[in-house]
Steps between C-alpha positions, in 0.01 A plus 500: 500500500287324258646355184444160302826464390665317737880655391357874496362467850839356633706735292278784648494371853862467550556821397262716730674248740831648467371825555374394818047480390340219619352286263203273464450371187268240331461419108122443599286821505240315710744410770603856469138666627498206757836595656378865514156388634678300770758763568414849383716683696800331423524642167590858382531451110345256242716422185279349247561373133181580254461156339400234831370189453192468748363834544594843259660759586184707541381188777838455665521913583146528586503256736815596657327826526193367668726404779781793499384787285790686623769254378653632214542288188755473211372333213788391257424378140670448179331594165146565560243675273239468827729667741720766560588740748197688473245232534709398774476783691139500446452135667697679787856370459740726635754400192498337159872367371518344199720175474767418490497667838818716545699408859573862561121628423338264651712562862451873404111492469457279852740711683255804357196323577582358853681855633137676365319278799 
């Protein structure tokens, strides 16, 4: 999970904890592809946020891609006129949510995602 709000990220973690996920997180989207690079295999899901400081959205899922074109990606973001689910999809995330990020939908959509593998 990639988020630069600290808060989110914990908020998030701890509750894909409960429900027994495994979670890596980082509020750096750099450290993110490095953790991937270093580890590919460890990681089934990416859960990214569209406004990073360090590298865009467009960088950060590319280059996760470079190294696991298979992963699937959720790519969360509040009001956007530059995103939606659409152009999402088209940068090959497997979901789009809009935030605030529901509890419910977001277990929903990785329980649909991960049981599709």
């Amino acid at each position: 999970m990639v988020n630069n709000e600290e808060s989110i990220t914990l908020f998030l973690q701890n509750l894909l904890q409960l429900h027994n996920y495994n979670v890596t997180y980082t509020t750096s989207s750099k450290y993110a592809v490095e953790i991937i690079k270093d580890s590919p295999a460890k990681f089934d899901l990416i859960i990214t946020d569209q406004t990073m400081p360090e590298l865009s959205r467009i960088e950060l899922i590319q280059q996760v891609f470079q190294i696991r074109p298979d992963i699937p990606a959720i790519l969360c973001s509040g009001y956007s006129e530059t995103i939606n689910m659409d152009s999402a999809i088209e940068m090959g995330c497997a979901r789009y949510m809009e935030k605030p990020v529901k509890s419910k939908k977001l277990l929903s959509e990785l329980q649909e995602i991960l049981n599709n593998d």
